[in-house]
Each structure stands twice: as C-alpha cells, then as structure tokens.
N, C-alpha and C positions, 0 to 999 in steps of 0.2 A: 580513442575508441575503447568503449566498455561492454565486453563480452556481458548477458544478464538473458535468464534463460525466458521461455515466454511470458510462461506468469508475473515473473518482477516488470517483464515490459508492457503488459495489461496495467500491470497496475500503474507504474512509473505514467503509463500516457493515460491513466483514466484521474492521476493527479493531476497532470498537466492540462487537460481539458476542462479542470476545474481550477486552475492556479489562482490562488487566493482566495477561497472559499475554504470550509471545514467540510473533509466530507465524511460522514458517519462512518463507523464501523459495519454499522448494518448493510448500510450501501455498498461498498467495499465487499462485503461477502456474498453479493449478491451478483455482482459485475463478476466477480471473479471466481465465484465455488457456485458448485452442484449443491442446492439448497440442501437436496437429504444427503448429502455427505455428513457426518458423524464428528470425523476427524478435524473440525474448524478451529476447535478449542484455542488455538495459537497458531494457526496455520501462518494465516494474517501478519502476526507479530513477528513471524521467521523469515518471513519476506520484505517487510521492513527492514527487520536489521539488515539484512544483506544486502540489500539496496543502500543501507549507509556504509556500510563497508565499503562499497566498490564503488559511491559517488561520494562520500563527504559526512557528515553529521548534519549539516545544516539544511542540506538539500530536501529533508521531511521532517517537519516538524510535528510534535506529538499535542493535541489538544487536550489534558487530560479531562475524560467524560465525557467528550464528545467527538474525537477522532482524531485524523491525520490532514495537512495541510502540505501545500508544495509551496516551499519560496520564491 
C-alpha cells in the first residue's frame, strides 16, 4: 500500500486509463488544474516525480516533447 495524496491519484489513474498511449502535457493539465490557475509552471513535473519516488522510476515514463506514458 502506497499512501499518494489526490492529485498524484488523478493523475496515476488518468495514466492508467490511457496505459500505453502518450498523453500530452496539455491534457494532463487539463484533467488535473483549474485552467486559470497561474501556478502550473511545474506543478505537473512535481507530481511526477513524487509519484516515482513512492512507485518506482519505471512505472512513468517521460516522452520528451510530447509527454508522460504509464508502463
């Protein structure tokens, strides 16, 4: 069991409901932030890493240029 607060779990299952696809960055901040939020800059990026922290390295893989993937 792995404690992960809601947001990493939005995103962890909004990977998973695409597993094996790339899914944009764009989309990713769309499912998961208030459009006029400001603060996105890395938001995104913060919540990945800690998601590899607490699952693995392997478990999201980085596309670079065009997004994040789940294995």
């Amino acid at each position: 069991e792995v404690a992960v607060t809601a947001r990493e779990y939005a995103l962890l299952e909004f990977l998973a409901l695409h597993r094996g696809e790339v899914v944009s960055r764009t989309t990713l901040y769309e499912h998961l932030f208030d459009e006029d939020d400001s603060t996105l800059s890395n938001l995104l990026d913060v919540h990945v890493s800690n998601l590899r922290k607490k699952l693995g390295p392997d478990v999201i893989t980085t596309r670079r240029g065009h997004g994040y993937s789940m294995a």
